[in-house]
Residue frames as a rotation matrix with the C-alpha (Angstrom) as fourth column:
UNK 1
0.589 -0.728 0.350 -28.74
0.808 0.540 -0.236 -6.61
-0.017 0.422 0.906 -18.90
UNK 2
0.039 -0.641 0.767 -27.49
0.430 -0.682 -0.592 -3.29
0.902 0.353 0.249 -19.37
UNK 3
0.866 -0.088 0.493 -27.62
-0.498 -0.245 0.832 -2.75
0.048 -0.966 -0.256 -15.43
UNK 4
0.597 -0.776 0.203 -25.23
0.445 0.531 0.721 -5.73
-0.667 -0.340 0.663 -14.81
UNK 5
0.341 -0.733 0.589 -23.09
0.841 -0.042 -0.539 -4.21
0.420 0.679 0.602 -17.75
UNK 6
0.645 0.067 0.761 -23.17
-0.145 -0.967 0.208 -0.79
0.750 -0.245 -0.614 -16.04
UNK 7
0.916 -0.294 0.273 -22.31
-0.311 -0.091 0.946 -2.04
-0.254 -0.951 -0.175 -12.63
UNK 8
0.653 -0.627 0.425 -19.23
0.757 0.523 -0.391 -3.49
0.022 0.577 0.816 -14.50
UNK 9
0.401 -0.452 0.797 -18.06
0.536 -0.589 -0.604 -0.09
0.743 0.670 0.006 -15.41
UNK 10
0.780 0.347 0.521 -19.07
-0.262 -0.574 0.776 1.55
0.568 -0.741 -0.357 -12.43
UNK 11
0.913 -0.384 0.141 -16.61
0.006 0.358 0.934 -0.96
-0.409 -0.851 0.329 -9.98
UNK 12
0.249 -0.846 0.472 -13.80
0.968 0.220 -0.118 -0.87
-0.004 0.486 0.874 -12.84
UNK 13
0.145 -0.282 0.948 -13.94
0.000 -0.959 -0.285 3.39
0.989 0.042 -0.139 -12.33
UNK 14
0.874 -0.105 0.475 -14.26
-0.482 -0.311 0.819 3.03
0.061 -0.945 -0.322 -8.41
UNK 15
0.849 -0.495 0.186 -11.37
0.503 0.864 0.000 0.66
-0.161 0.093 0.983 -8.97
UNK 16
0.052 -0.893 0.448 -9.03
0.839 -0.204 -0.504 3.26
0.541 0.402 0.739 -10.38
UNK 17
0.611 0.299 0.733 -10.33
-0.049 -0.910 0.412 5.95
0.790 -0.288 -0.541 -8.39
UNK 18
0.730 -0.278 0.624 -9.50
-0.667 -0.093 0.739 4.52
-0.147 -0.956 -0.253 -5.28
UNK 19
-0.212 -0.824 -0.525 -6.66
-0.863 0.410 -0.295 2.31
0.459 0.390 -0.798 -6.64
UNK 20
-0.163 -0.049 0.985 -7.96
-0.784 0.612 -0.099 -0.27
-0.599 -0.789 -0.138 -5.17
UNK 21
-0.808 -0.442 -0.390 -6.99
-0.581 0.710 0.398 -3.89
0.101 0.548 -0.830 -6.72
UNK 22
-0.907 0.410 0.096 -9.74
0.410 0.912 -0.016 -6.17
-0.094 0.025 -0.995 -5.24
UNK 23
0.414 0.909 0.044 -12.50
0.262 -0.073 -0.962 -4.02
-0.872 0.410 -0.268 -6.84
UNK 24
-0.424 -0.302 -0.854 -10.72
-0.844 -0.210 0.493 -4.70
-0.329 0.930 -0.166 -10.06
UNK 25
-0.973 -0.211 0.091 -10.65
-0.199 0.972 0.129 -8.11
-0.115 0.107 -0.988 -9.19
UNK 26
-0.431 0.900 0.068 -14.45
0.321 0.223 -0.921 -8.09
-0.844 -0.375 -0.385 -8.18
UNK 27
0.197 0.551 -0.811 -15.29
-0.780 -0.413 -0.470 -6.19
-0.594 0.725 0.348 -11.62
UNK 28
-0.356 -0.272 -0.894 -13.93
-0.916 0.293 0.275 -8.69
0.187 0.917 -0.353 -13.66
UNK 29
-0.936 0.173 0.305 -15.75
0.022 0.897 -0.442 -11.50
-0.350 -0.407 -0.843 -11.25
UNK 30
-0.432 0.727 0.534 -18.90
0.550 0.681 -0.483 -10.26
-0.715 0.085 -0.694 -12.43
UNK 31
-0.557 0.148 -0.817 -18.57
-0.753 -0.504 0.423 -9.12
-0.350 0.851 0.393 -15.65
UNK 32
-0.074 0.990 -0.123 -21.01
-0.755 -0.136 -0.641 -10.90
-0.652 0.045 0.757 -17.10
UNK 33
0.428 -0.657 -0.621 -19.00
-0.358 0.508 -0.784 -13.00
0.830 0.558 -0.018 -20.23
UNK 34
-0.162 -0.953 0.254 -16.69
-0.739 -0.053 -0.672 -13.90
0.654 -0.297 -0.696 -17.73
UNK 35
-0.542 0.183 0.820 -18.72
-0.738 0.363 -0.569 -15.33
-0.402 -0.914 -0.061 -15.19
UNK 36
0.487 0.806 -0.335 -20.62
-0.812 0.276 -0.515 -16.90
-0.323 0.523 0.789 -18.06
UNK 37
0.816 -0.281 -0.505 -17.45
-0.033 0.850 -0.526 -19.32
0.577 0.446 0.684 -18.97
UNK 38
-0.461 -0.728 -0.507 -15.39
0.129 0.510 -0.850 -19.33
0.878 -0.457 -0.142 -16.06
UNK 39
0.659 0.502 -0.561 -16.07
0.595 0.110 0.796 -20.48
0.461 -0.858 -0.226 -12.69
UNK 40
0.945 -0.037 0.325 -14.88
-0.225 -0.796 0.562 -18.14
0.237 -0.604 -0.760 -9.65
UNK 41
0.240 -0.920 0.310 -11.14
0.322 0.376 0.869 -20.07
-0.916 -0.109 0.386 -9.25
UNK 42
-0.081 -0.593 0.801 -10.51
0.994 0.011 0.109 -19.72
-0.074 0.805 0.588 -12.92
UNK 43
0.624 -0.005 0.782 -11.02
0.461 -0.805 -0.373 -16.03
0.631 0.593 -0.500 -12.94
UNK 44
0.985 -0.172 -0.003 -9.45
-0.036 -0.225 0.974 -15.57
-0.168 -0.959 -0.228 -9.93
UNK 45
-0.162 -0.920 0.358 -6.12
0.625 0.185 0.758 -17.27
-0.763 0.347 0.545 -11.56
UNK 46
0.644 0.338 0.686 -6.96
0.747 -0.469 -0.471 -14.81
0.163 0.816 -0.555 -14.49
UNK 47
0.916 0.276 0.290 -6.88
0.164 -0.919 0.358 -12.03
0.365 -0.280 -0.888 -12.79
UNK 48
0.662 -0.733 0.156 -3.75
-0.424 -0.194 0.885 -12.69
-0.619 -0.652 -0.439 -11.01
UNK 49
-0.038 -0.292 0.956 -2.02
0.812 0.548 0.200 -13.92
-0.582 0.784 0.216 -14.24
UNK 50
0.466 0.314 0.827 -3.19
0.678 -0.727 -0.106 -10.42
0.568 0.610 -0.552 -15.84
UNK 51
0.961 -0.222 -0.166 -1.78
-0.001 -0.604 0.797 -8.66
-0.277 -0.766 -0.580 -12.73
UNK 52
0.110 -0.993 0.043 1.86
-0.008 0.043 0.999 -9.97
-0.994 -0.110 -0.003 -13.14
UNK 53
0.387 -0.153 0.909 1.74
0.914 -0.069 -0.401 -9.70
0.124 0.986 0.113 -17.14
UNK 54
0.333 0.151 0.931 1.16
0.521 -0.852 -0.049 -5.86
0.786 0.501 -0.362 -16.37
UNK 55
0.443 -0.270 -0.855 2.43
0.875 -0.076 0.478 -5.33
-0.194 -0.960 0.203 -13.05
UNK 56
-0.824 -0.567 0.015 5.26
0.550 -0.806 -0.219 -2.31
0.136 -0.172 0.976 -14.38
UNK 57
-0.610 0.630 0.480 1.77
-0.292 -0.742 0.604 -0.12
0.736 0.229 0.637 -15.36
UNK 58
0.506 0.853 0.124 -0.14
0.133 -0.219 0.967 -1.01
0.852 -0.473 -0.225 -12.12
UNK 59
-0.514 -0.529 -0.675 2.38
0.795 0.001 -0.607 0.24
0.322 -0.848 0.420 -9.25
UNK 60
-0.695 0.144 0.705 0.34
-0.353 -0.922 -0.159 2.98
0.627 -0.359 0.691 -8.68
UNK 61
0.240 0.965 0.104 -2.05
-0.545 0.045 0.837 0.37
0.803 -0.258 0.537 -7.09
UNK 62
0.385 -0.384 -0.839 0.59
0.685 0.728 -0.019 -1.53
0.618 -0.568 0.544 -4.81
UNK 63
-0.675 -0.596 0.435 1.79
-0.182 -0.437 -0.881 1.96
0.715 -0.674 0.186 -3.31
């Protein structure tokens, strides 16, 4: 359990490292809770529903 919680962290730091958006997306696919009450479409609209909420504070990941 505390592997899968790790790898969580792990893809949500390689995420900002490398700005890269679809290993945000992929951290939050198998966070653990998440995947536990939503199926792979409904996080998917999540995510991209969380993206345009916060869009002004993630342009450093669209450059």
């Amino acid at each position: 359990m505390n592997r899968a919680h790790m790898a969580v962290h792990e893809l949500v730091v390689d995420a900002l490292l490398e700005r890269d958006r679809q290993k945000a997306k992929y951290a939050l696919m198998i966070d653990p809770l998440t995947a536990a009450v939503c199926s792979l479409e409904e996080i998917d609209r999540l995510f991209e529903e969380m993206w345009a909420a916060e869009r002004e504070y993630l342009r450093p990941f669209e450059a």
